[in-house]
FIGU-562185 format. One line per field, with one value per residue (C-alpha): residue number from 0; residue in one letter; x, y, z. Coordinates in steps of 0.05 Angstrom, whole numbers, plus 5000, padded with zeros to 4 digits. Layout:
<midrens>
resi c(NUM/...)
resn c(A/...)
xx c(X/...)
yy c(Y/...)
zz c(Z/...)
</midrens>
This chain:
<midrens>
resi c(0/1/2/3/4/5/6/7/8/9/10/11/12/13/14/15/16/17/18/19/20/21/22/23/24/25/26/27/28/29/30/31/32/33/34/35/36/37/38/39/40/41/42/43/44/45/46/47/48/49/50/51/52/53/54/55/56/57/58/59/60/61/62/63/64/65/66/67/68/69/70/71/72/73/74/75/76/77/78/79/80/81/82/83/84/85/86/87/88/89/90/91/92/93/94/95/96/97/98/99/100/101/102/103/104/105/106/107/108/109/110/111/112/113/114/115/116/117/118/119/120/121/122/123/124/125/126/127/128/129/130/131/132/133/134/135/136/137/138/139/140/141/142/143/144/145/146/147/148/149/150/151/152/153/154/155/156/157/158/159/160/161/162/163/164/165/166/167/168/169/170/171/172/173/174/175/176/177/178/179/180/181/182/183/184/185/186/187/188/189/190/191/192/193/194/195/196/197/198/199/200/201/202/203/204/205/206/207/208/209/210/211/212/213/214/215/216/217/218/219/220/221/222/223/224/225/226/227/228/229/230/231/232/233/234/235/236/237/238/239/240/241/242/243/244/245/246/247/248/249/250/251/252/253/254/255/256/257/258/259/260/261/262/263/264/265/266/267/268/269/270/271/272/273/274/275/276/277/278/279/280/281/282/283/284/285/286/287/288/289/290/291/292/293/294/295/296/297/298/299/300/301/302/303/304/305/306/307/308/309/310/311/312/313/314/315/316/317/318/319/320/321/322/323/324/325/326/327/328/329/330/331/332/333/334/335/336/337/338/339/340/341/342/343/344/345/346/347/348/349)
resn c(X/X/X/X/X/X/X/X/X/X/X/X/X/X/X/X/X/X/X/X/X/X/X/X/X/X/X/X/X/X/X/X/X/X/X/X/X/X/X/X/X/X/X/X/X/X/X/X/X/X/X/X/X/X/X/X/X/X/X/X/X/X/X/X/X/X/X/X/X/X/X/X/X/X/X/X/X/X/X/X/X/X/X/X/X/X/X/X/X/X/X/X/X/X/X/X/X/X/X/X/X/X/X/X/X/X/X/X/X/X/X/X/X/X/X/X/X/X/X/X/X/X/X/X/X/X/X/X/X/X/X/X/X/X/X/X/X/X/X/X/X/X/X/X/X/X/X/X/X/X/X/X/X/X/X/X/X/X/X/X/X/X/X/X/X/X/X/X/X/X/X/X/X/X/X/X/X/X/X/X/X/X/X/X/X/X/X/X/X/X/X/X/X/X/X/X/X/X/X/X/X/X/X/X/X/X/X/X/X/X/X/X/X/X/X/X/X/X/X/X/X/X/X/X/X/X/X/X/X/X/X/X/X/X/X/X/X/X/X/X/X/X/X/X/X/X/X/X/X/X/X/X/X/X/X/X/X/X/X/X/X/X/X/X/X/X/X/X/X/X/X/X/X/X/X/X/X/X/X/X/X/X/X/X/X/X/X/X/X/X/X/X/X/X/X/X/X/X/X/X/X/X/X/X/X/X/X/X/X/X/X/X/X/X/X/X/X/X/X/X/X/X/X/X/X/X/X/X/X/X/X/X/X/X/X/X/X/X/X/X/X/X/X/X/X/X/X/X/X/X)
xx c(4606/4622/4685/4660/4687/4709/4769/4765/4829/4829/4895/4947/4956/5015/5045/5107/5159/5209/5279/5333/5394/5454/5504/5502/5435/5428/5480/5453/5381/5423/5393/5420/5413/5370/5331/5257/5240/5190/5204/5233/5232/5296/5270/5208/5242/5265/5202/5185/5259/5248/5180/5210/5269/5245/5249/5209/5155/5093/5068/5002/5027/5034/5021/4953/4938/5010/4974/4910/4937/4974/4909/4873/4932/4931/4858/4855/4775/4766/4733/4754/4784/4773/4813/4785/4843/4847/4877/4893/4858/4920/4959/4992/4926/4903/4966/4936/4870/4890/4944/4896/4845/4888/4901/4829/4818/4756/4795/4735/4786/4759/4790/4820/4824/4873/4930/4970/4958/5016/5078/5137/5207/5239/5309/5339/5419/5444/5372/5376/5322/5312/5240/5227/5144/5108/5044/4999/4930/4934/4928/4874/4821/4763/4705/4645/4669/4664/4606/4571/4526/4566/4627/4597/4565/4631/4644/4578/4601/4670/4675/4745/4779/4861/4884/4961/4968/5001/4917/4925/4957/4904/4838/4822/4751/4743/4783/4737/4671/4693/4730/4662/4616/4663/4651/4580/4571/4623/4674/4749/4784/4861/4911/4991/5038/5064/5113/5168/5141/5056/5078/5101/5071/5002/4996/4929/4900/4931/4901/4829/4835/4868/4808/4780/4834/4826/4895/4953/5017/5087/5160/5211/5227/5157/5145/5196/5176/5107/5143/5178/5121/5072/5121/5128/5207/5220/5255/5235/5189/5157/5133/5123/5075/5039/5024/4996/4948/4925/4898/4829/4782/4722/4687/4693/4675/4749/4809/4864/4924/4988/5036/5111/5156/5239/5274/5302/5278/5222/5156/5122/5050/5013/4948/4904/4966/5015/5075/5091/5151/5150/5214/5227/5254/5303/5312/5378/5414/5423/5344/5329/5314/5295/5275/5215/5153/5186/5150/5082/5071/5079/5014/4959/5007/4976/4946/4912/4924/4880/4824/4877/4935/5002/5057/5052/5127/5132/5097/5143/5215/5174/5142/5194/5229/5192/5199/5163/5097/5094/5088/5014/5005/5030/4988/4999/5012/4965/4982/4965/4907/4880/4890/4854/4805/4861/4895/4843/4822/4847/4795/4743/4752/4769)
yy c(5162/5204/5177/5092/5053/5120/5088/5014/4978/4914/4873/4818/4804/4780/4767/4797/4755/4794/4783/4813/4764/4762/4755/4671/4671/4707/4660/4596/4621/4657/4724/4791/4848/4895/4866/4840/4771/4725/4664/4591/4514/4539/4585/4565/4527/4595/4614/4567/4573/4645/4646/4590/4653/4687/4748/4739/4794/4792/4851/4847/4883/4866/4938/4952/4939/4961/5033/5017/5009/5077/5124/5081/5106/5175/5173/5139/5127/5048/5017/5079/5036/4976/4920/4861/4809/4735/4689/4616/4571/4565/4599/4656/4674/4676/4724/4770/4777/4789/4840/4879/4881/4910/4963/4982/4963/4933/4861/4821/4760/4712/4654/4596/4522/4494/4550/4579/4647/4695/4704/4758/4744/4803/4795/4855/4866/4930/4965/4945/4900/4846/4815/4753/4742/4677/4700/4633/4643/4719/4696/4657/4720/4716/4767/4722/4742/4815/4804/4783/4837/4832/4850/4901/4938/4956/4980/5016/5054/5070/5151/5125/5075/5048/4986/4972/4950/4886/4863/4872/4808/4766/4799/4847/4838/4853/4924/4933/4922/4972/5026/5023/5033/5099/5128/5120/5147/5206/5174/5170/5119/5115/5055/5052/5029/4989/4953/4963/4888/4909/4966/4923/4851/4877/4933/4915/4905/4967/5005/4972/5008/5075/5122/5110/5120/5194/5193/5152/5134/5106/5115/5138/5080/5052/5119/5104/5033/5065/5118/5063/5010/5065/5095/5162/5172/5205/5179/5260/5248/5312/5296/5235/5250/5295/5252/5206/5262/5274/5205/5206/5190/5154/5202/5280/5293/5297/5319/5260/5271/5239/5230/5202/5188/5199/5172/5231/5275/5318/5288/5302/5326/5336/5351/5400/5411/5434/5404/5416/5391/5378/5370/5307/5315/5269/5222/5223/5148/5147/5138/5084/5019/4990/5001/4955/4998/5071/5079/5056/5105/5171/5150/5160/5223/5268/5341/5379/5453/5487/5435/5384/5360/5365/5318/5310/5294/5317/5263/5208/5223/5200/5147/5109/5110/5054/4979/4959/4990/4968/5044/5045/5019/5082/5141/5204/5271/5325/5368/5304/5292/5366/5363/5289/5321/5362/5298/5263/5329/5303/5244/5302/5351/5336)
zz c(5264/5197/5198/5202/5138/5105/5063/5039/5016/4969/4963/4982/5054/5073/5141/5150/5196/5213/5244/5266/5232/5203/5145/5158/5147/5083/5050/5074/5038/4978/4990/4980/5026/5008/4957/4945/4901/4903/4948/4917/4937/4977/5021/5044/5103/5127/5145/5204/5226/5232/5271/5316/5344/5408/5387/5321/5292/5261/5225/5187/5115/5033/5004/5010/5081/5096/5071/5095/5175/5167/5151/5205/5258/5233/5243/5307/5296/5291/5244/5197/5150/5122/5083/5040/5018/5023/5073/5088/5150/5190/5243/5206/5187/5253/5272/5208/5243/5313/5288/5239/5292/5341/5287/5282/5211/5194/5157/5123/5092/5052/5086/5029/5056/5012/5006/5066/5084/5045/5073/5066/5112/5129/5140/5172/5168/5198/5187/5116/5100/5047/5031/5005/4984/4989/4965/4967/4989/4978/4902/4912/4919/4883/4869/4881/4965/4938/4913/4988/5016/5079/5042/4988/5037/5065/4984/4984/5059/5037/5000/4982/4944/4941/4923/4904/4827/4855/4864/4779/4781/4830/4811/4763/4752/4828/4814/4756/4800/4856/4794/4766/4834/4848/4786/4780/4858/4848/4900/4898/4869/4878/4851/4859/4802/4851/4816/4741/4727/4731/4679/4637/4643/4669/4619/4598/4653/4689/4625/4636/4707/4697/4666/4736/4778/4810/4843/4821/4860/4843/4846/4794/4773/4767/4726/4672/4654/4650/4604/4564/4550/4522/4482/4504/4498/4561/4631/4653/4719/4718/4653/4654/4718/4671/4626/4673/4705/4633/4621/4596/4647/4666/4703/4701/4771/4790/4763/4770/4818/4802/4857/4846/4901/4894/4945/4985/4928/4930/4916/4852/4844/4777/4765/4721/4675/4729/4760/4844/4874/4947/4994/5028/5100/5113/5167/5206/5193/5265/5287/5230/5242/5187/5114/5111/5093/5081/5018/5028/5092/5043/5012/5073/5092/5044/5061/5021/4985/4947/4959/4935/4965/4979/5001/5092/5096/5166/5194/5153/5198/5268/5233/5204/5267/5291/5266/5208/5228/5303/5319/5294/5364/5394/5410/5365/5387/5414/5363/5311/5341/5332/5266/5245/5205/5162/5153/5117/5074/5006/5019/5042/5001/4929)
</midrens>
């Protein structure tokens, strides 16, 4: 099929747990609502007394694969996608495997023995959410697994390239290897900011991977620390978004794309020295359930203009009805599923 391994992912798997709870149980963990840290010696009992509730769920995620699963539902080809991350030998990772499967992403995990596969809780409080990460084995990735001709092949397959700039902080060199492959075989390479704290503390490395990146995601706030640690004087979006898109690159075969989410404010787009601002349409606080994963599903949601793209915010309201990203098991829409091919144009097409 044309469509078989089209778009290959590389990041941090994590399994989300997540549970409904309340107010108790974030003060007897000391967690805030709405908030994302890394976990501590405190918390990691929480995370057996949360898969021990009946009415516990486990959603295959960490960014990456969170973004990966989304473009595989809006596909609905399997085996369209594919995800490389790394894993422990244990029972959580088993619930990874199972649920990516199901999914129809093509998972090849390199599989650690001595770290438990990565963990986020998600403790959701009135359809607010807070996350707290325990990334263990997903740190323990190493390139010498990329490196296998089962696994490169899928590399050599894919036409399309994103990995989340949390991977920065795991392994680099493995970005590198793929950054380099797309360039050299004219395919599309795309990273996310991810994060204020990669900007900042992973700023050479994020540099190293940039003149190959052919789109680049983030949010505002991720845009401004950018802004701020290269000097550029400006907490301006648009321009900083500019900016971005004007980084030398790597290759010339495409022009880069810079996207920058807002919130509830319209989407920026730069490329080719010209700013587009695209309207978000907002979701009534009445169908939400949660907040877990509302940023990540803008990026696969992408159509395209001009042989580019624009921002697909129609198709984020009905998502982001569901919880976490259970409704990737739900079939899409006639009218969806006439238009799978336009979907996927920015990865055809640019």
């Amino acid at each position: 099929m044309a469509y078989e391994g089209i778009l290959l992912g590389m990041g941090n798997p994590l399994l989300d747990i997540s549970l409904v709870v309340d107010e108790e149980f974030l003060k007897k963990y000391d967690i805030k609502l709405n908030n994302a840290i890394l976990a501590e010696e405190k918390h990691l009992p929480m995370y057996q007394e949360m898969a021990s509730k009946p009415n516990v769920e486990y959603i295959a995620g960490g960014a990456t694969q969170n973004s990966i699963k989304v473009a595989q539902w809006m596909l609905q080809i399997p085996g369209a996608t594919g995800y490389i991350g790394c894993i422990g030998k244990d029972k959580f990772g088993e619930e990874m495997k199972k649920n990516s499967k199901a999914a129809g992403v093509n998972v090849q995990y390199l599989e650690d023995e001595t770290a438990p596969t990565g963990t986020c809780a998600v403790c959701v409080v009135g359809g607010e959410r807070s996350l707290i990460a325990n990334l263990s084995a997903a740190n323990c990735y190493k390139s010498e697994h990329l490196k296998k001709p089962e696994n490169w092949a899928l590399v050599e397959k894919a036409k399309y390239f994103y990995i989340a700039g949390f991977f920065l902080t795991v392994s680099p060199d493995s970005i590198q290897l793929v950054a380099e492959h797309a360039a050299a075989k004219n395919k599309v390479f795309s990273m996310n900011l991810s994060a204020p704290f990669i900007c900042e503390f992973f700023k050479d490395a994020q540099e190293k991977a940039l003149p190959y990146m052919d789109f680049v995601f983030g949010n505002e706030t991720e845009a401004r620390t950018f802004s701020k640690v290269h000097g550029w004087e400006t907490d301006d979006v648009a321009e900083i978004a500019l900016k971005i898109s004007q980084w030398p690159k790597a290759s010339g075969t495409y022009k880069r794309t810079t996207v920058i989410t807002q919130g509830a404010d319209p989407v920026i787009v730069a490329e080719d020295g010209k700013v587009k601002q695209f309207p978000v349409i907002l979701l009534p606080k009445e169908k939400l359930v949660d907040t877990n994963g509302a940023g990540i599903q803008s990026l696969p949601t992408l159509d395209s203009v001009n042989a580019k793209m624009k921002c697909h915010t129609r198709h984020i309201p009905q998502i982001s009805y569901r919880n976490d990203l259970t409704w990737i098991q739900f079939d899409i829409s006639v009218s969806q599923k006439r238009s799978r091919n336009h979907l996927m144009e920015p990865f055809l097409t640019i």
